[in-house]
C-alpha positions as CSV (number, residue, x, y, z in Angstrom):
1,X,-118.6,137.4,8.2
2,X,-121.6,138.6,10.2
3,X,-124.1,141.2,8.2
4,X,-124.6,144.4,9.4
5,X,-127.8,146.2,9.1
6,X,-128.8,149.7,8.6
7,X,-132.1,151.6,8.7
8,X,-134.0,151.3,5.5
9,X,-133.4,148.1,4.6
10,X,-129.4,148.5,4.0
11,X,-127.4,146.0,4.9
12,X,-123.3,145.2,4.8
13,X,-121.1,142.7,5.5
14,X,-118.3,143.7,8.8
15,X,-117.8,146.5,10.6
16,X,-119.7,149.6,10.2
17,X,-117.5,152.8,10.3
18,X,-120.0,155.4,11.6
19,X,-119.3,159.1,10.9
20,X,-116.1,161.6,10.0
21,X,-112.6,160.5,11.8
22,X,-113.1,156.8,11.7
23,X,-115.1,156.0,15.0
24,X,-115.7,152.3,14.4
25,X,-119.0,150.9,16.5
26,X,-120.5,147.6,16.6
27,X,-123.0,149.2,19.1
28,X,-126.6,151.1,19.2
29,X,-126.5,154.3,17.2
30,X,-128.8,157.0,18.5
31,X,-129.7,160.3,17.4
32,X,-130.8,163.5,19.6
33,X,-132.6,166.6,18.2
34,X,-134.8,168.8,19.9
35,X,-137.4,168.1,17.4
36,X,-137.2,164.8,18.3
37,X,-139.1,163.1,21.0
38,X,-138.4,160.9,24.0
39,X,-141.0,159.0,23.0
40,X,-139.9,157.5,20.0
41,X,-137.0,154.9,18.7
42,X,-133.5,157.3,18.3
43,X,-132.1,154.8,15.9
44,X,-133.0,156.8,12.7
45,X,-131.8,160.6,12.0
46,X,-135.6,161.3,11.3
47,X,-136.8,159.6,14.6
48,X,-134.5,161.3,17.4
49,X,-134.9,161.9,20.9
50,X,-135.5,164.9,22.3
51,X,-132.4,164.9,24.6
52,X,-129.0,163.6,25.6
53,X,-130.1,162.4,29.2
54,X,-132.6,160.2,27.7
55,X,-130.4,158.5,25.2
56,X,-127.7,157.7,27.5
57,X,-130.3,155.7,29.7
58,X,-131.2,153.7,26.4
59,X,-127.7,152.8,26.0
60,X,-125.7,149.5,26.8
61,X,-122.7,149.2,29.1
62,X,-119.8,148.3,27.6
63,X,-121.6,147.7,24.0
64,X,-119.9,150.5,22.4
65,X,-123.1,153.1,21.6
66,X,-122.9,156.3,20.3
67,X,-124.9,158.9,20.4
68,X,-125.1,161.8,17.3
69,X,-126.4,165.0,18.7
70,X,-127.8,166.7,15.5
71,X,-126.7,170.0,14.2
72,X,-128.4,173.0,15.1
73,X,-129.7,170.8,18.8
74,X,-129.9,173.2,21.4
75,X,-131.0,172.2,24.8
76,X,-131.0,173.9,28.4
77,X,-130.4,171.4,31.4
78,X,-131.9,172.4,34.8
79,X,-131.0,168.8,36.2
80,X,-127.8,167.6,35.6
81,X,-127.3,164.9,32.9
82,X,-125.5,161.9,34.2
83,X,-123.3,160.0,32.1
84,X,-123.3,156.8,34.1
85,X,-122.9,153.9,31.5
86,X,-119.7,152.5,30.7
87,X,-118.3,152.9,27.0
88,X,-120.8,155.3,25.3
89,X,-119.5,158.1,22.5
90,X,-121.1,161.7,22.2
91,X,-120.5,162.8,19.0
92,X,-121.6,166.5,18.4
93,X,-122.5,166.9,14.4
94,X,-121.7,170.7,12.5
95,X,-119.5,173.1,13.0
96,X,-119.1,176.7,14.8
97,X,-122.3,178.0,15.3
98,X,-124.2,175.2,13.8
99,X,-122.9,172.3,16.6
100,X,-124.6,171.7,19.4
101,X,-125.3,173.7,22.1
102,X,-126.0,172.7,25.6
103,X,-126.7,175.3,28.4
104,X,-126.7,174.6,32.4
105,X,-129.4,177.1,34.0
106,X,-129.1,176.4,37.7
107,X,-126.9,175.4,40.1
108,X,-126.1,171.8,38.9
109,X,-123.4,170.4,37.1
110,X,-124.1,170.0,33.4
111,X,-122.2,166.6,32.9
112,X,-121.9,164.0,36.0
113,X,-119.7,161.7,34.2
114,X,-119.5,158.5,36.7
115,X,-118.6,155.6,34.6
116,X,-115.8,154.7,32.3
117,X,-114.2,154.7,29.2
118,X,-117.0,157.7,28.4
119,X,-116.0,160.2,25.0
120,X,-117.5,163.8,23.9
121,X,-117.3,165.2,20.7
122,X,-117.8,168.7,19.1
123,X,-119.8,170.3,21.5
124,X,-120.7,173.5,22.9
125,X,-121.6,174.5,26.4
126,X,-122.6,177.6,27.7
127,X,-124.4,179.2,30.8
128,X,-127.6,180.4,31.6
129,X,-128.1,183.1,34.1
130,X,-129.3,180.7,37.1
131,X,-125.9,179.8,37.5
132,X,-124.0,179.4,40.7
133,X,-121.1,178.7,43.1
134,X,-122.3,175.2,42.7
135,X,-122.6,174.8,38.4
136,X,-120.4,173.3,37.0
137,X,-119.5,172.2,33.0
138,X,-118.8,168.7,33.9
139,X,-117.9,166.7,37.1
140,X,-115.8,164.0,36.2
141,X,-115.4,160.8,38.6
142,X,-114.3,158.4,36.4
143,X,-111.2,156.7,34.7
144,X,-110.6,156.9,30.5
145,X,-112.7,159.6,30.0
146,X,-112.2,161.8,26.5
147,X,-113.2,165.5,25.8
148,X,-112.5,166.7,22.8
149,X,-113.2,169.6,20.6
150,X,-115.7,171.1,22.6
151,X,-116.1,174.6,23.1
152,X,-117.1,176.1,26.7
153,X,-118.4,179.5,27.2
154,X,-118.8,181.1,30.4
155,X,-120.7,184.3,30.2
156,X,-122.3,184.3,33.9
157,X,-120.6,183.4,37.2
158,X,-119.4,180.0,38.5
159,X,-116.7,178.7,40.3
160,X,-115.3,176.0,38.7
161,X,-115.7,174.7,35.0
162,X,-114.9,171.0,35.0
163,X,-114.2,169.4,38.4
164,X,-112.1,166.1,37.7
165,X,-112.6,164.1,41.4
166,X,-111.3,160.8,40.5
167,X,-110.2,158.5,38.2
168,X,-107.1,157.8,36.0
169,X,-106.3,158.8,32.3
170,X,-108.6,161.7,31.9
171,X,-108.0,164.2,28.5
172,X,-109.2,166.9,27.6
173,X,-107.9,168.2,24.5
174,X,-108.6,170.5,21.5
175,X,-111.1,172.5,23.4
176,X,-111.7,176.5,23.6
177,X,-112.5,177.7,27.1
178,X,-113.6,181.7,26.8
179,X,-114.6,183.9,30.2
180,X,-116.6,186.7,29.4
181,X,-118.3,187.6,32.7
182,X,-119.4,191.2,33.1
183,X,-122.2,190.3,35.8
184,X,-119.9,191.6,38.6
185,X,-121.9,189.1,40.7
186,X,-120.6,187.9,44.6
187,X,-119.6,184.7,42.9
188,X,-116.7,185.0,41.4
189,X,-114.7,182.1,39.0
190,X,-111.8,180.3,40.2
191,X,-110.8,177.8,38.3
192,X,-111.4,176.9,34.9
193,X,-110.2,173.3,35.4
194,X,-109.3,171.7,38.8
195,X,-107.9,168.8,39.5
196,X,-108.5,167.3,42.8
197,X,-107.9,163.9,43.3
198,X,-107.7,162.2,39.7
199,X,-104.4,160.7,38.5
200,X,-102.4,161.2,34.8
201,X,-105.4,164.1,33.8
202,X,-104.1,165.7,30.4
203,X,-104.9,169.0,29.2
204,X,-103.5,169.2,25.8
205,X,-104.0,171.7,22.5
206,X,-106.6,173.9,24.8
207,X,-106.7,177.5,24.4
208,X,-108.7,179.6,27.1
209,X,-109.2,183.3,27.4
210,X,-111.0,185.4,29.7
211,X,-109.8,188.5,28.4
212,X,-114.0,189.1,27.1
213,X,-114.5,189.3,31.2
214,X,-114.2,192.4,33.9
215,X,-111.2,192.0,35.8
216,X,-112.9,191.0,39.1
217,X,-114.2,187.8,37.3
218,X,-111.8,186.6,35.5
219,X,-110.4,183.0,36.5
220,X,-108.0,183.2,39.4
221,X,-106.0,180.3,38.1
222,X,-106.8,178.7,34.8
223,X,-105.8,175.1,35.4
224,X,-104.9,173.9,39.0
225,X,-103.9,170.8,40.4
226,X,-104.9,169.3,43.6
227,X,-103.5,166.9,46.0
228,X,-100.7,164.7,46.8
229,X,-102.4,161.9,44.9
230,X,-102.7,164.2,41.7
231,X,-101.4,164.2,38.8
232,X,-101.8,166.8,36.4
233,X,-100.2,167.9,32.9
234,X,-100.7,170.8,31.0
235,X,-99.3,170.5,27.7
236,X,-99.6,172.5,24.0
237,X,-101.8,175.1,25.2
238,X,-102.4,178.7,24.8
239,X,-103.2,181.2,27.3
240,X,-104.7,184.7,27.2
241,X,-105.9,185.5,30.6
242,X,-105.5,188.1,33.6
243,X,-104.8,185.3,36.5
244,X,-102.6,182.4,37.0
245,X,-102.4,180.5,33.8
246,X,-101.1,177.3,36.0
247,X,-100.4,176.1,39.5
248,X,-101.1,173.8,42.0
249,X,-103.0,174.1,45.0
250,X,-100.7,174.7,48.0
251,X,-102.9,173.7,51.0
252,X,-104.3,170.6,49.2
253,X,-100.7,169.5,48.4
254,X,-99.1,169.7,51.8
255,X,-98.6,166.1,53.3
256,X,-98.6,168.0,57.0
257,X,-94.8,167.9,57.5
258,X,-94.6,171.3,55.2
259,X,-93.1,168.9,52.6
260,X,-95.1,169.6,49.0
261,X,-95.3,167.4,46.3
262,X,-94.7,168.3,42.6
263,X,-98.1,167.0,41.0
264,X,-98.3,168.8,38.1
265,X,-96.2,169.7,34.6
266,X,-96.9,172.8,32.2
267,X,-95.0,171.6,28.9
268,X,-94.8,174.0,26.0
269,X,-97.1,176.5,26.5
270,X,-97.6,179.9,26.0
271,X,-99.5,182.6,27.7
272,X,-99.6,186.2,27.9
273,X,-101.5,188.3,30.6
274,X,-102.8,191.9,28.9
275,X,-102.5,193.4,32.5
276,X,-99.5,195.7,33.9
277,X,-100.8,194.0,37.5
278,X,-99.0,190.4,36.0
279,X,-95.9,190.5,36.6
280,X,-93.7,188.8,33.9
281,X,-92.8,185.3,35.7
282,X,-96.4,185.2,37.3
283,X,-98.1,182.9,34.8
284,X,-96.8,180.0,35.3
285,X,-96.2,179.6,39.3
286,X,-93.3,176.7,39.4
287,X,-94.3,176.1,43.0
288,X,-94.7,172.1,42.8
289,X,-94.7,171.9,39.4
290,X,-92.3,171.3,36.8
291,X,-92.4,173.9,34.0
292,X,-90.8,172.9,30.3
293,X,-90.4,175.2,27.5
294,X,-93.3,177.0,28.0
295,X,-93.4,181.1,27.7
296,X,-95.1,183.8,29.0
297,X,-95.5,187.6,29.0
298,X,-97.0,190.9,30.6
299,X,-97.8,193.5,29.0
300,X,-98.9,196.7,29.6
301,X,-102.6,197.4,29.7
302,X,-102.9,199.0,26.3
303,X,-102.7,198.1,23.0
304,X,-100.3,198.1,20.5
305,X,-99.9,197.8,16.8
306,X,-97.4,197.1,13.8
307,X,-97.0,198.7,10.9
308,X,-95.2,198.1,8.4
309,X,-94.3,199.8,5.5
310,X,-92.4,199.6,1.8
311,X,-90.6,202.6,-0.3
């Protein structure tokens, strides 16, 4: 059995199991903190780099590296960071406040994520107020791509939050998605995930609300499907919003004959609209889309409470 060694002068025998939740490597290990510095090695906790970009260019296709972004990181991207080698894991470390957090400031997309069998981990994004039309969260044109647990927060304008072009098996799973836009800006959200080309995209255990937004920027539709080539499934996922919680997009999915293909599912879901302008039914639009299980409500734009009381 081949030895395995470790900064500081450890070393084991086998596989080294690298962090909580069993993610096994035989890979590069590299660390990011922004008191870190490009210039150094990343391989130890106390020798990072400075940022994500640069530690996916030090990484090996199809090696299996992972990256740990430290807790407490925060950095602000102004040029978009471009996940473009095959097989590397982002691992966010901490929790709430503490993992973390990555802001887009311009009008870029945060993530291009061009190359397969790509993860994310624990992570927060957010927006800075450069944002436009043309920012998005992530851009994903790749197959097997993984994001999990991630947290995105929209607090200024943009149009789209992650763009998924092309590719097959892409999740997205265990992630919050919150909208609070009060800018009242000429750009005004649409989606918060569209699907436009890429085949079998999952969107499971996500919960998104944009209730923390005014009305005129809210999302229009929450998750949308694309194309006749699409295929999109929305499963396990809660919604609190003032649009469309699901639907697919008409025009795209017309194969010119007025003939529209069902590209999309919404399985066992729930959502609820706080507006009296939704009506009850309006959630989830069925219109090319199969619809299982899954529940949703209007209510009247006030709130109510429950009391209750003994003898």
């Amino acid at each position: 059995m081949d030895l395995t060694n470790f900064p500081n002068g450890v070393t084991s025998f086998g596989m080294p199991v690298i962090g909580a939740g069993g993610f096994l490597t035989t890979g590069n290990v590299f660390f990011v903190d922004d008191a870190g510095s490009d210039s150094g090695y990343g391989t130890e906790p106390d020798a990072s780099f400075a940022t994500i970009d640069y530690a996916i260019e030090r990484c090996t296709a199809s090696h299996g590296d992972v990256i740990f972004v430290k807790e407490g990181h925060a950095e602000t991207v102004t040029t978009a960071i471009t996940l473009d080698v095959i097989g590397v894991t982002i691992i966010g470390l901490g929790h709430g406040d503490k993992r973390p957090t990555i802001t887009v400031n311009g009008a870029v997309n945060l993530l291009n994520i061009t190359a397969a069998d790509n993860r994310i981990h624990n992570v927060r994004f957010a927006t800075g107020s450069s944002v436009t039309a043309a920012t998005r969260f992530a851009r994903v044109a790749a197959s097997n791509i993984l994001i999990q647990g991630c947290q995105f927060e929209m607090s200024y304008d943009m149009y789209h939050n992650i763009v998924t072009i092309s590719g097959d098996d892409i999740q997205i799973r265990d992630c919050t998605f919150f909208n609070t836009v009060t800018t009242s800006a000429s750009v005004h959200p649409q989606t918060c995930i569209l699907n436009t080309l890429a085949t079998h995209v999952l969107v499971k255990n996500c919960r998104f609300n944009d209730c923390g937004a005014k009305l005129a920027e809210r999302w229009r539709a929450v998750c949308e499907g694309g194309g006749l080539a699409s295929k999109m499934t929305v499963e396990d996922s809660q919604f609190i919003v003032r649009g469309i919680a699901t639907r697919t997009r008409s025009a795209a999915a017309s194969d010119g004959t007025g003939t529209q293909s069902p590209t999309m599912a919404t399985l066992y879901c729930r959502a609820i609209s706080p507006s009296a302008n939704t009506a009850v039914g309006g959630l989830f639009v069925n219109k090319c889309q199969y619809i299982i299980e899954s529940y949703n409500v209007a209510a009247v734009n006030k709130l109510s409470a429950l009391f209750i009381t003994s003898a």
